[in-house]
C-alpha positions as CSV (number, residue, x, y, z in Angstrom):
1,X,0.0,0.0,0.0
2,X,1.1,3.8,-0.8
3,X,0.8,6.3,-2.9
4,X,0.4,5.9,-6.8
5,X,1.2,8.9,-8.9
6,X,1.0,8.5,-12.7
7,X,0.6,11.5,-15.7
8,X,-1.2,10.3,-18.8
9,X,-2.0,12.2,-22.1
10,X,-4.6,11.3,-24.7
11,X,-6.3,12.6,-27.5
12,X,-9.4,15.2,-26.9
13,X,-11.9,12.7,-28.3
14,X,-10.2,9.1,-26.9
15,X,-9.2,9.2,-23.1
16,X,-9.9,5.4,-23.4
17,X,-6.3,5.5,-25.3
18,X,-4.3,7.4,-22.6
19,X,-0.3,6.8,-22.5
20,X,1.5,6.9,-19.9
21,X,4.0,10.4,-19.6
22,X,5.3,9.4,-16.1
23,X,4.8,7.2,-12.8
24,X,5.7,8.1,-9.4
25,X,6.2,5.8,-6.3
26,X,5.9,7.8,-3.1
27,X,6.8,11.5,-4.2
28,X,4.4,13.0,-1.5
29,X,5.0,16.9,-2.3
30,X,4.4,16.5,-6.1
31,X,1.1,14.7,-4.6
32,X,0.6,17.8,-2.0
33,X,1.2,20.5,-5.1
34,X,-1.3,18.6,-7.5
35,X,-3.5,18.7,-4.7
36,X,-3.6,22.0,-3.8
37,X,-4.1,23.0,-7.7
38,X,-7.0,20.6,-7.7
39,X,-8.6,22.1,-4.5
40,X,-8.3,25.4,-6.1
41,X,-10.2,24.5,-9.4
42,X,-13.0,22.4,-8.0
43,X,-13.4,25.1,-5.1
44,X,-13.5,22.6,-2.1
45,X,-10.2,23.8,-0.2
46,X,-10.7,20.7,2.4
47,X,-11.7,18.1,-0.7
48,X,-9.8,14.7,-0.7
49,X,-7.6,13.9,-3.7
50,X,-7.5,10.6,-4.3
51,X,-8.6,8.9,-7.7
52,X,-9.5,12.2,-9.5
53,X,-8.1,13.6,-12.6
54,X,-6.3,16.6,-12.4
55,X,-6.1,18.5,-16.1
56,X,-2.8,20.4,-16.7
57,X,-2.7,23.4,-18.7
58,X,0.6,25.1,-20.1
59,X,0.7,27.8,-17.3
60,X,0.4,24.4,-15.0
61,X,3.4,23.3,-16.0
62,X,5.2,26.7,-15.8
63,X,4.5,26.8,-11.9
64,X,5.1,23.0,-11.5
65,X,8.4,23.5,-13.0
66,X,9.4,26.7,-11.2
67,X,8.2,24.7,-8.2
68,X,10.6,21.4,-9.1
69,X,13.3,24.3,-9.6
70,X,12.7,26.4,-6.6
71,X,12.7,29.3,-8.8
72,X,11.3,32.4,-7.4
73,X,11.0,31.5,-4.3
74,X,8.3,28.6,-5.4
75,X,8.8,25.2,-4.5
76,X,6.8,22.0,-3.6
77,X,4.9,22.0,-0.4
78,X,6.1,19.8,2.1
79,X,3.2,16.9,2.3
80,X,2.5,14.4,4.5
81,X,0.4,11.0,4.7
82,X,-0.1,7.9,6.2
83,X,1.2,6.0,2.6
84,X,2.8,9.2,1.2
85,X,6.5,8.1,2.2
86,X,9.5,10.4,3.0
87,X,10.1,13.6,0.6
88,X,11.4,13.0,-2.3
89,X,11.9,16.0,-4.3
90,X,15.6,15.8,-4.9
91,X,15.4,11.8,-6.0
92,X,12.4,12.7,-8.8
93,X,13.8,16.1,-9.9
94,X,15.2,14.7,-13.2
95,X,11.9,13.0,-13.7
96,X,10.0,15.9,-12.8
97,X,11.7,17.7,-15.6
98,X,11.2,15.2,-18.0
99,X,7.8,14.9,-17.2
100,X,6.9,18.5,-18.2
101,X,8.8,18.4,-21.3
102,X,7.1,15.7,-22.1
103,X,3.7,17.3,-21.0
104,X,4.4,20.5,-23.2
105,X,5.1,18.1,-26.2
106,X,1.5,16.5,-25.5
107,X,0.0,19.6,-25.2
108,X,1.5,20.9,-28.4
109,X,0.4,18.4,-30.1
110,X,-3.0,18.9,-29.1
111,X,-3.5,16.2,-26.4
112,X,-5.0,16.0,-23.0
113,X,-2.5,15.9,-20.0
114,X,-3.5,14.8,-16.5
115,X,-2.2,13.8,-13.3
116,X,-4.1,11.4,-10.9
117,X,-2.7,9.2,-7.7
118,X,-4.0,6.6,-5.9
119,X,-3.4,5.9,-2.1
């Protein structure tokens, strides 16, 4: 048991053929940062995350990444959870990165991106 983490895109009109971007294993503050964007969209600032689809837009993936980079003073929140793990920030940085490349290359290609975790 833990947490899940996986980004998939798809074409607009076929989310039954989603591929997979990227899979986490335990990376609690990406989990607490997708979280907090999801709370802030669907307007329910104590709503649980778990299981939901979280759609990323361009300007998403700006913050995320100035987030993974600690650039202006951003950075992932620290999160915690009974399945979450340890932080791991410094151990998926690489993969974060590559991640949102690859998520700007879906996008530009005119294909869905989202984020959803399981715990």
């Amino acid at each position: 048991m833990g947490l899940d983490q996986w980004a998939k895109a798809h074409k607009p009109d076929n989310d039954e053929d989603a591929r997979e971007l990227a899979y986490w294993r335990k990376h609690p503050n990406l989990e607490g940062w997708m979280a907090n964007l999801w709370r802030s969209r669907e307007d329910c600032p104590g709503g649980v995350f778990n299981c939901e689809r979280l759609y990323l837009l361009e300007d998403d993936l700006n913050a995320l990444e100035n987030a993974v980079l600690r650039a202006g003073g951003e950075c992932l929140p620290e999160t915690s959870g009974f399945f979450f793990g340890e932080s791991s920030d410094e151990y998926y940085k690489e993969k974060d990165l590559q991640f949102i490349a690859s998520a700007r290359d879906a996008l530009a290609a005119g294909d869905k991106v989202y984020y959803s975790s399981w715990w």
